[in-house]
C-alpha positions as CSV (number, residue, x, y, z in Angstrom):
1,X,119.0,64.1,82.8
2,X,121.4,65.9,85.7
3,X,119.5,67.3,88.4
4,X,120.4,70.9,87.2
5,X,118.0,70.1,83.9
6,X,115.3,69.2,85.9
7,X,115.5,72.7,88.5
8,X,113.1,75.2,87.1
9,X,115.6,78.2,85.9
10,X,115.3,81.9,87.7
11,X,114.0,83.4,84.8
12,X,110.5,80.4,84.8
13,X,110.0,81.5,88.6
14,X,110.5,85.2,88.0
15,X,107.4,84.7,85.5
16,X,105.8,82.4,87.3
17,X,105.8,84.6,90.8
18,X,104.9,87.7,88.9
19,X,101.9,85.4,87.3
20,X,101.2,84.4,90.7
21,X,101.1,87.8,92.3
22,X,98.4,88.7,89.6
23,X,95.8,85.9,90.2
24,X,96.1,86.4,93.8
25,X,95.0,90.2,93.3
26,X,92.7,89.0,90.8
27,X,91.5,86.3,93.4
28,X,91.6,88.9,96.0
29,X,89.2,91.4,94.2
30,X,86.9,89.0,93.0
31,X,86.2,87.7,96.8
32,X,85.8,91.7,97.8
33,X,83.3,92.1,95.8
34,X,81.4,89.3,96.8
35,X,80.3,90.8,100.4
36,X,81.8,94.2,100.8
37,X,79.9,96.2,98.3
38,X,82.3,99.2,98.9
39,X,81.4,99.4,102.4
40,X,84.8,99.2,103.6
41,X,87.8,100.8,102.2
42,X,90.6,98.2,102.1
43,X,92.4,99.7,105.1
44,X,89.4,99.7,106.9
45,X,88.3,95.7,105.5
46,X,92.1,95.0,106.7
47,X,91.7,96.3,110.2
48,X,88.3,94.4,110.6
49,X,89.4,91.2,109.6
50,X,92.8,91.2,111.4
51,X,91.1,92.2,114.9
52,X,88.3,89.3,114.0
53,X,91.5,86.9,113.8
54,X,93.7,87.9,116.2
55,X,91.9,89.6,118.6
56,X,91.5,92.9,120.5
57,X,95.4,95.0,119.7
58,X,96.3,98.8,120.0
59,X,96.3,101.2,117.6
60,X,100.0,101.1,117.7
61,X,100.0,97.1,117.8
62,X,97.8,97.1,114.5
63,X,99.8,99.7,112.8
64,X,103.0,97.3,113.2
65,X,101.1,94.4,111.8
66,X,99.6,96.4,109.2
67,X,103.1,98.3,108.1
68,X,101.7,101.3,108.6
69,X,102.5,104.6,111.0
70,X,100.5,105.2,114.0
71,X,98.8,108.3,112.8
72,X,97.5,106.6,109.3
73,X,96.2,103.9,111.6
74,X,94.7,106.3,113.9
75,X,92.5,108.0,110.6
76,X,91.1,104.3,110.0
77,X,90.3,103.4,114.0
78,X,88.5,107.3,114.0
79,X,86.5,106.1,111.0
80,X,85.1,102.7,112.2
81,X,84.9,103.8,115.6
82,X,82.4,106.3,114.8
83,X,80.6,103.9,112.5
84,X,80.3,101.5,115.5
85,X,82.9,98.6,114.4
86,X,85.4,99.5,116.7
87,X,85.3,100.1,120.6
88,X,88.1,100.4,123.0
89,X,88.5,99.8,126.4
90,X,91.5,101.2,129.0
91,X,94.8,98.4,129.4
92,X,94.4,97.3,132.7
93,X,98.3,97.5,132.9
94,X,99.0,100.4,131.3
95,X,95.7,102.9,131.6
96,X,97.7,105.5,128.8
97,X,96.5,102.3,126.3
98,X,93.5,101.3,124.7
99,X,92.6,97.8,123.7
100,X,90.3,97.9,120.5
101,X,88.2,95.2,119.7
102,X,85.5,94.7,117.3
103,X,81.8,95.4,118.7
104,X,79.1,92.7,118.6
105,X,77.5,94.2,115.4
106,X,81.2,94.4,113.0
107,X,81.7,90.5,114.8
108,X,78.6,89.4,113.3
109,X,79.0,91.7,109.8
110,X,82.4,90.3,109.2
111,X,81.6,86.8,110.3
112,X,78.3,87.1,107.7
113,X,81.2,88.3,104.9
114,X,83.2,85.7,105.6
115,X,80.5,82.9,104.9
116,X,79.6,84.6,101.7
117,X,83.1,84.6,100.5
118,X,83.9,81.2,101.4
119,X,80.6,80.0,100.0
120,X,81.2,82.3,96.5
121,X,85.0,80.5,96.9
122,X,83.6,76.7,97.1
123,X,80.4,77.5,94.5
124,X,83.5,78.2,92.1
125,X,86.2,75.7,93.0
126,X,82.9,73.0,92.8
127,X,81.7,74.2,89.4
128,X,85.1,75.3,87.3
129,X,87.1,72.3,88.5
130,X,87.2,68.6,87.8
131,X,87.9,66.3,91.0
132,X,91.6,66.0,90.3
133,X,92.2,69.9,89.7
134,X,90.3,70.3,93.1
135,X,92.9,67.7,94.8
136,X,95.8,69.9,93.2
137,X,94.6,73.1,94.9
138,X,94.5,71.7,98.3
139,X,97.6,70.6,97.9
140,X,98.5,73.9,97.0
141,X,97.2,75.3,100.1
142,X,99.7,74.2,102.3
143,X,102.6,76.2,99.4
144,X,100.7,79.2,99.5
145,X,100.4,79.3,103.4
146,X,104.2,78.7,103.6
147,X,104.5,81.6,101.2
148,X,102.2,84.4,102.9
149,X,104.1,83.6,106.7
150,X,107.3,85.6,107.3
């Protein structure tokens, strides 16, 4: 067997990403439903969980990450800001910018989502897959992380 018989062909990945992209959103959905119970639009669940990972941004900062314009952004920030997820606070260096971070209450209501998910996550990997099927997903973490980075 030459090693061109043993390369998967374009047209396997082509169906394979496209079956890939579906059971992510699928995956995706499933874990959204776990703890959000439509709380949170999707923008709004975005913002939340990037400022609990990365940290206090500006609105402009978040837009970029978020590939979205300013003034969309800005709609979302209003929204949570008046719900109480979201304060901001001057730039020390630059006083025409505000840092927004996530208030002690959205901290805690994010933090208690995540737990639910991750515990919904390992309550199904546990009871839908044998040992060795478990051992090929965690080895497939490290594929899918190397995916999602740009």
């Amino acid at each position: 067997m030459t090693r061109a018989e043993t390369l998967i062909d374009d047209a396997q990945l082509l169906e394979s990403a496209a079956k890939l992209r579906a059971v992510v959103a699928k995956l995706r959905r499933r874990l959204v439903e776990q703890a959000s119970a439509g709380e949170f639009t999707a923008s709004q669940n975005s913002v939340l969980s990037r400022l609990f990972t990365d940290g206090p941004a500006t609105l402009t900062e978040l837009a970029v990450a978020e590939g979205m314009r300013p003034q969309s952004m800005s709609a979302i920030i209003q929204v949570l800001t008046e719900r109480g997820f979201i304060g901001g606070t001057p730039d020390l260096t630059d006083r025409r910018r505000t840092i927004l971070a996530l208030t002690p209450h959205a901290h805690a209501t994010v933090e208690a989502a995540r737990v639910i998910k991750n515990d919904w996550l390992f309550r199904t990997i546990k009871s839908r897959l044998d040992s060795e099927q478990q051992a090929q997903l965690l080895g497939s973490i490290e594929l899918l992380q190397r995916l999602a980075e740009q």
